[in-house]
LOPA-361255 format. One record per atom (N, C-alpha, C): x, y negated, z. Coordinates in pm, whole numbers, plus 50000, padded with zeros to 5 digits. Example, Ala and Ser with C-alpha at 12.3 -4.5 7.8 and 13.67 -1.06 7.14 Angstrom:
BEGIN
513195056950780
512305045050780
513205033050780
512855022550708
513675010650714
512904999750787
This chain:
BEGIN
195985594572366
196495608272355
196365612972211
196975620472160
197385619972045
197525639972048
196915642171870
196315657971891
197975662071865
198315678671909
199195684171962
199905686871771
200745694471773
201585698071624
200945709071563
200455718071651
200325732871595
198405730671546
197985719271587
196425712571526
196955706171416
197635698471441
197725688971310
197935695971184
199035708971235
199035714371078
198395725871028
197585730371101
196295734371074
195075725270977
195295716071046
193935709370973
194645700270892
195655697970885
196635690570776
195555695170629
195935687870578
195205685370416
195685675470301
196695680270223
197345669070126
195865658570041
196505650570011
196205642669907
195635655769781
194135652869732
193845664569631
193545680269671
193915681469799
193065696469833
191735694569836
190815705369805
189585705769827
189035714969916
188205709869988
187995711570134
186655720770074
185795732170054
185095733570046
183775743170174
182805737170198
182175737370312
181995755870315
181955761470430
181225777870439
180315779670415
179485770070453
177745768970466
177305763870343
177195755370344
176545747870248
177395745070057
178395751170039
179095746769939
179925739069910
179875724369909
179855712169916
181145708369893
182085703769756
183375703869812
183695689069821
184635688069894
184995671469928
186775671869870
186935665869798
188265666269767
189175653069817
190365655969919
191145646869980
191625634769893
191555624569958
192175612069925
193425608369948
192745608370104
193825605470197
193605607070361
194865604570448
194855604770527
194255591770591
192855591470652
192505579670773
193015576170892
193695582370953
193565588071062
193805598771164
194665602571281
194295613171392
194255612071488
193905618971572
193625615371757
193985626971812
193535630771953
193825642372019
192765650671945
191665647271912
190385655271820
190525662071669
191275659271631
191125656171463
191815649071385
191355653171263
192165644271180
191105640671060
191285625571020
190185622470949
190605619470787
189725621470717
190255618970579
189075610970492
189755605670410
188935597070298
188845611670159
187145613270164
187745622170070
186355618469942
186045626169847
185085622869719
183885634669708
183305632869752
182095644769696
181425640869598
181305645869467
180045639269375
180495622669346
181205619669353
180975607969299
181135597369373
181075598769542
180955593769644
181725592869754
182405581769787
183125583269935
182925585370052
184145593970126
183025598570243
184075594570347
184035601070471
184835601970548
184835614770633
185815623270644
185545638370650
186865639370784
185785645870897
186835649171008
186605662871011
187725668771072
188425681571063
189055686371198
188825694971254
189045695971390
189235714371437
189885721371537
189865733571605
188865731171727
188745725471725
187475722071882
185995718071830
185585733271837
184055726571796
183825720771883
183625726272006
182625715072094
182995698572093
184445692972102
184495681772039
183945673171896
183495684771777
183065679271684
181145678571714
181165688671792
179775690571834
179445676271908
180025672971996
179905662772095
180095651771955
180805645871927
180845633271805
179675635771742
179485648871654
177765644071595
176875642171675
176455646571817
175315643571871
175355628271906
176985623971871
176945608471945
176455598371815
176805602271677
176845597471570
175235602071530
174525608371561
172915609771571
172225597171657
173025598071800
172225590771915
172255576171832
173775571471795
173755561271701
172465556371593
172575565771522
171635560271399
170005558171467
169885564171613
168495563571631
168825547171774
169515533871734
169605525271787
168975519471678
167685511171696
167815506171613
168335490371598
168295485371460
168885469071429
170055471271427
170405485071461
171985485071520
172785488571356
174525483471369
175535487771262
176665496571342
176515500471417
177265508771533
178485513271469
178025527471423
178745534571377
178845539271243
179405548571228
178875551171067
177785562571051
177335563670957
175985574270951
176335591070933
176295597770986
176145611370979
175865621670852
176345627170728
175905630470650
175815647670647
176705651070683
176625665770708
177555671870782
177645685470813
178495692770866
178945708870864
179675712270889
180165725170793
181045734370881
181705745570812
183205745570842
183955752770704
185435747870767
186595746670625
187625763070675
187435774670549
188355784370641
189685779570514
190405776670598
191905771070578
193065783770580
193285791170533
194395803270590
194185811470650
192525815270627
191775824670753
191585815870850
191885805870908
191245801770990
190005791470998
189325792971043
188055785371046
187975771971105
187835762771073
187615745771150
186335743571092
185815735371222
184775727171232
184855716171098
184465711871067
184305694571033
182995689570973
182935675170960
181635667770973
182235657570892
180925648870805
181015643870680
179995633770770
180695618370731
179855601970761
180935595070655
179495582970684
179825575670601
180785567070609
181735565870477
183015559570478
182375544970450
183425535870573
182805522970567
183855512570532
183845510670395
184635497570316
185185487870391
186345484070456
186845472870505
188295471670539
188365458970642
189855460670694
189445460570879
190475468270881
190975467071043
190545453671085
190135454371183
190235442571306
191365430071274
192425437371389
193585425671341
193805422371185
193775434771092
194285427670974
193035417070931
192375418770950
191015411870888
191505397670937
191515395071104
192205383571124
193635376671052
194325385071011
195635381070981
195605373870871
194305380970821
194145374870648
192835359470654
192105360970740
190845349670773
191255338170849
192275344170953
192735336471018
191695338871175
192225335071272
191955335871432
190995330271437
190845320071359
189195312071389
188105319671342
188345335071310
186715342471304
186935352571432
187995349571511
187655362371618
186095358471725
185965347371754
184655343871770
183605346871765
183265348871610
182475353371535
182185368971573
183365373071502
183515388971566
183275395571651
183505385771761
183585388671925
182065390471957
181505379171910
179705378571904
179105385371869
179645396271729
178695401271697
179325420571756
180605421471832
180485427871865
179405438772039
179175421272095
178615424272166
177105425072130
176965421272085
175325424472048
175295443171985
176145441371937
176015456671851
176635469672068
177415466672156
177195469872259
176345471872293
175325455872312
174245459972388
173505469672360
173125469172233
172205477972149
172625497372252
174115497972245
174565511072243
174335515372382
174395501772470
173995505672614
173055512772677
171845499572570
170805501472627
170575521072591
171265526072491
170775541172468
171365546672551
172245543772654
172785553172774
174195558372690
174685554172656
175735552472594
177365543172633
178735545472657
179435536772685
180625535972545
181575530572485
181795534372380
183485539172439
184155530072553
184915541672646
186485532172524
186805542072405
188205540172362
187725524372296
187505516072321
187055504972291
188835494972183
189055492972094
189815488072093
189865488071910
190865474671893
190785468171709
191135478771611
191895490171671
192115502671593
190765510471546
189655507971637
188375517071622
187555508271575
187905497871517
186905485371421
186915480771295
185965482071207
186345478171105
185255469371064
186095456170991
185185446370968
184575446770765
183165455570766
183075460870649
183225445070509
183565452070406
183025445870278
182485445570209
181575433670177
181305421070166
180765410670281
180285421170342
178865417370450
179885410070560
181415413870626
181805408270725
181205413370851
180605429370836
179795430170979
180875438171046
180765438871215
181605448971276
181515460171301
181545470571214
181545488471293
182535492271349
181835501071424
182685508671506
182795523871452
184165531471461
184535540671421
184905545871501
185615563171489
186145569371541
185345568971708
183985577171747
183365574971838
183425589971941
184995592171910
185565602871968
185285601272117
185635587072159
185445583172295
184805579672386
183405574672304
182195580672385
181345584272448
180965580372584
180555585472656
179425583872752
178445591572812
177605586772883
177515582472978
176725570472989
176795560173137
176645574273303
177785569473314
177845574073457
178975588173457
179495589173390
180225597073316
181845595073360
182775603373380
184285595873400
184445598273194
185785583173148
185235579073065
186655589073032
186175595272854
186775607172804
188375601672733
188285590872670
189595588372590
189965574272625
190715570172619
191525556072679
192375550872615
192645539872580
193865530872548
194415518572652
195785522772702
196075515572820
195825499472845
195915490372687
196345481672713
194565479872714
193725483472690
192295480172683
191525488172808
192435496572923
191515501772982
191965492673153
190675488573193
191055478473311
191795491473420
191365504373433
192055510673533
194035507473512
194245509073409
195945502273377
195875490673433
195475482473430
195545469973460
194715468873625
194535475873677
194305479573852
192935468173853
192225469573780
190775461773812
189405469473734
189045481973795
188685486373794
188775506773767
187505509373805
187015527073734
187735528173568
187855542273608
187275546573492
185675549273454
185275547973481
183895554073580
182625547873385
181725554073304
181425547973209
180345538473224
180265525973224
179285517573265
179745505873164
178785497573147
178475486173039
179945476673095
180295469173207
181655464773279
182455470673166
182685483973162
183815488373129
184415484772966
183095483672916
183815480672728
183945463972731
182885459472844
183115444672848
184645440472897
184965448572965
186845446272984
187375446472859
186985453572814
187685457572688
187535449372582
186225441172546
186135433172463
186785419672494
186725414272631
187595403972655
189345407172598
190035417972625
191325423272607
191695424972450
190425425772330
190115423272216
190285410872181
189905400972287
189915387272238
191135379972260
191775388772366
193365382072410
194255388572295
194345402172211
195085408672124
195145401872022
193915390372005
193085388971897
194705375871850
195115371071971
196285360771975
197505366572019
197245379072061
198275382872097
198845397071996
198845398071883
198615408171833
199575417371844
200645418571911
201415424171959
201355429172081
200615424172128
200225432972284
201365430172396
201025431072539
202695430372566
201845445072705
203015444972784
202855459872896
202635452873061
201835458273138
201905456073255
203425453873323
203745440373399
204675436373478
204885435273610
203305428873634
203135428073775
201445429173786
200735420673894
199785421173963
199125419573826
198025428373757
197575428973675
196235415673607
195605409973699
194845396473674
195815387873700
196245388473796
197705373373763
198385373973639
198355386373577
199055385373447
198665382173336
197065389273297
196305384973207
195535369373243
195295366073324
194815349573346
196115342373279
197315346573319
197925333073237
198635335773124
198225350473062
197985351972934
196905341372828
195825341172879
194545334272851
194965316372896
195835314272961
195865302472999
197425295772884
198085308172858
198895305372770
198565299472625
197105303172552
196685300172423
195725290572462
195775283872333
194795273572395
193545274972321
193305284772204
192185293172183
191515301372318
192335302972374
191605314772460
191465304572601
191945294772585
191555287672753
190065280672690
189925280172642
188195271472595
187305284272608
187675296372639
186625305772712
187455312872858
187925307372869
188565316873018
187665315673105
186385310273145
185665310573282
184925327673253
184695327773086
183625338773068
184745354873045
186065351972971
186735360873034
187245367073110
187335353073210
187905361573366
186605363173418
185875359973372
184585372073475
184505387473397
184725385273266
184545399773227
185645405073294
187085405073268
187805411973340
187865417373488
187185410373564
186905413773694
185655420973759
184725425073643
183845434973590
182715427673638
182195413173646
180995406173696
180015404573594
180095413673482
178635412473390
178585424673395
177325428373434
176315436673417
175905440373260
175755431373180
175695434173046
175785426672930
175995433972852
176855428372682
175755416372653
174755413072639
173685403372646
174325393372727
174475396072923
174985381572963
176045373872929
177265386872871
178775379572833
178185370272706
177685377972596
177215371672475
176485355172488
175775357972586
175125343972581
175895333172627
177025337472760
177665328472795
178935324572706
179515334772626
180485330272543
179935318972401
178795324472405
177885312572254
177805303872332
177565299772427
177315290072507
179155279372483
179845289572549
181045280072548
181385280072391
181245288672326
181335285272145
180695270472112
179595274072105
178805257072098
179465246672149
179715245972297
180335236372370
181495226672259
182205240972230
183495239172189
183365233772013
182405236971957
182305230871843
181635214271821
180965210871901
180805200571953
181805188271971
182445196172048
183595188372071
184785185171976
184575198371881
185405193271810
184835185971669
183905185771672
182775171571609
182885162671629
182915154971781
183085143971835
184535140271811
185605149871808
186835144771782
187355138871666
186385146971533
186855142771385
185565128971343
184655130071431
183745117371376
184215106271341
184565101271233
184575081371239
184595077471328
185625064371397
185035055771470
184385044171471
183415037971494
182715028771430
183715017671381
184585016071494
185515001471397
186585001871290
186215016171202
186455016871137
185665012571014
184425008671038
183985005170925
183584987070944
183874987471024
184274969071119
185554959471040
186464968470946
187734962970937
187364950670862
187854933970876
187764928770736
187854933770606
186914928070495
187424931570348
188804929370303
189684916770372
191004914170341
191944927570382
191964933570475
192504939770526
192034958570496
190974956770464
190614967070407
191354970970229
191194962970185
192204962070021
193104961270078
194184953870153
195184960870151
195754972670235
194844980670272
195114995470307
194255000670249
193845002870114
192605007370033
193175021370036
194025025970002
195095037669964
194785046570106
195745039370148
195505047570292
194325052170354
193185042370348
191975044470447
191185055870307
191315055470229
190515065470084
191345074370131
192865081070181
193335092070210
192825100070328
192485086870450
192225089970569
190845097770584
189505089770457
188465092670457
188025106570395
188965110770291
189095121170216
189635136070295
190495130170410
190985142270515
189695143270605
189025134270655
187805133970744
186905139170668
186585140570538
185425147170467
185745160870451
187435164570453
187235180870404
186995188170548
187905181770673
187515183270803
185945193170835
185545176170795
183425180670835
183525190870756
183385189770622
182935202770527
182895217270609
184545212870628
185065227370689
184455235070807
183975218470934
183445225271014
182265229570997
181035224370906
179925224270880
180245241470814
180645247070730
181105256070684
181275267570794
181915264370852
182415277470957
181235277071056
180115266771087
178985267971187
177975275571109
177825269570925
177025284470866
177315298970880
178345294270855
178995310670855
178885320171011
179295311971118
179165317271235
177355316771289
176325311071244
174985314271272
174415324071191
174955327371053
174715333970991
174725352171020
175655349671107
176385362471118
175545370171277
175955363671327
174815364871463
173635373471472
């Protein structure tokens, strides 16, 4: 859902206006546009020297509700959740008065683009470390509800996953406040809305199918008959389908059991593809006659098998590292 016309241009703010706080002083001068929702509208803007990220809103109690959620956040600890909370104010714009609230702007790219540019072989990675950063949010009685690659950003340098825009929200047991169809299992007729740990775990599996499917496609028919042979269509995504079609059908209890069972089939799967690039022993069996005369060839063959390993040895640092 998407905020109405007569909000937007209210809290509209060019490039270079300066936003200056009622309370506290403080001016933040616009960048740019981040962002809007049915809540707000978010901006990249400069205080002092410093980047921020500055939302702007007619609904206090909605901005009220986001800081107490962006508080509950910072008191998870180990956690990279969200972004940090720096202040809050209000902006009188034309006589009229808006709410808004100042966190920290977090350096990166989008989700998908991040993939587009790394390539599909870190959604994995991603996927891993988004559930751990879940669990963390659960365990605070917390559901995160609009779950989806629009509300992720994978920061720079570090490669870690935050979550943004935590408009959506909500507390376990709660009907859940904001939605995106293609990520919410009630569209897809397998399950509540209802806010419980199940519910972002749908959502992170539906992350991992976008992750190949980045175009998304729309409900056709019987909604698990459709996504199973979505997942059965890639052959990235069939080397975890036992642990996705249980998330989709809401059989984990929590971001911890999906996590362990997807590292589990991660491992499996790197393994295997170890055993596939290894030498075979009679390759080093060949006569010397016959070896000189394919010297060329077998130095090409050996030279593709060494960048291979490198590569995989490479992407197993990188993926324990990250964890």
């Amino acid at each position: 859902m998407m905020m109405n016309n007569s909000l937007r241009n209210q809290c509209k703010a060019r490039p270079g206006t300066v936003i200056k706080g009622k309370w506290y002083k403080n001016e933040y001068k616009v960048i740019k546009e981040l962002g809007f929702g049915a809540n707000g509208i978010v901006y990249l803007a400069e205080c002092q020297g410093r980047e921020v990220a500055l939302k702007v809103s007619d609904n206090s109690m909605s901005i009220s509700s986001e800081m107490n959620i962006l508080k509950s956040f910072t008191k998870v600890q180990g956690s990279a959740l969200g972004p940090s909370l720096l202040s809050v104010d209000d902006w009188v714009n034309q006589g009229v008065t808006l709410p808004f609230y100042v966190m920290e702007y977090i350096k990166g790219e989008s989700y998908l683009d991040f993939l587009k540019y790394k390539g599909t072989s870190w959604a994995i990675v991603l996927i891993l470390q988004l559930l751990k950063n879940l669990s963390l949010l659960h365990q605070s009685g917390w559901v995160f509800g609009d779950l989806k690659p629009e509300n992720l950003i994978i920061s720079s340098p570090s490669c870690q996953v935050r979550c943004v825009d935590v408009g959506g929200t909500t507390l376990v047991g709660r009907s859940i406040k904001e939605f995106t169809e293609f990520f919410d299992r009630g569209y897809w007729g397998l399950g509540s809305r209802k806010a419980e740990p199940s519910y972002d775990l749908f959502a992170v599996a539906m992350i991992f199918l976008n992750s190949y499917y980045p175009n998304r496609f729309t409900k056709k028919s019987e909604g698990y008959s459709q996504l199973s042979q979505a997942i059965k269509g890639k052959k990235e995504l069939k080397m975890y389908e036992p642990v996705l079609e249980k998330a989709l059908l809401g059989k984990y209890s929590t971001a911890d059991e999906m996590r362990k069972e997807l590292m589990a089939a991660a491992n499996l799967n790197m393994d295997s593809s170890r055993q596939k690039q290894a030498p075979s022993r009679t390759s080093y069996q060949t006569p010397t006659r016959k070896r000189k005369k394919g010297k060329t060839k077998g130095g090409l063959l050996e030279s593709m098998l060494l960048v291979v390993l490198i590569s995989i040895v490479y992407m197993v640092y990188i993926y324990t590292k990250l964890l």
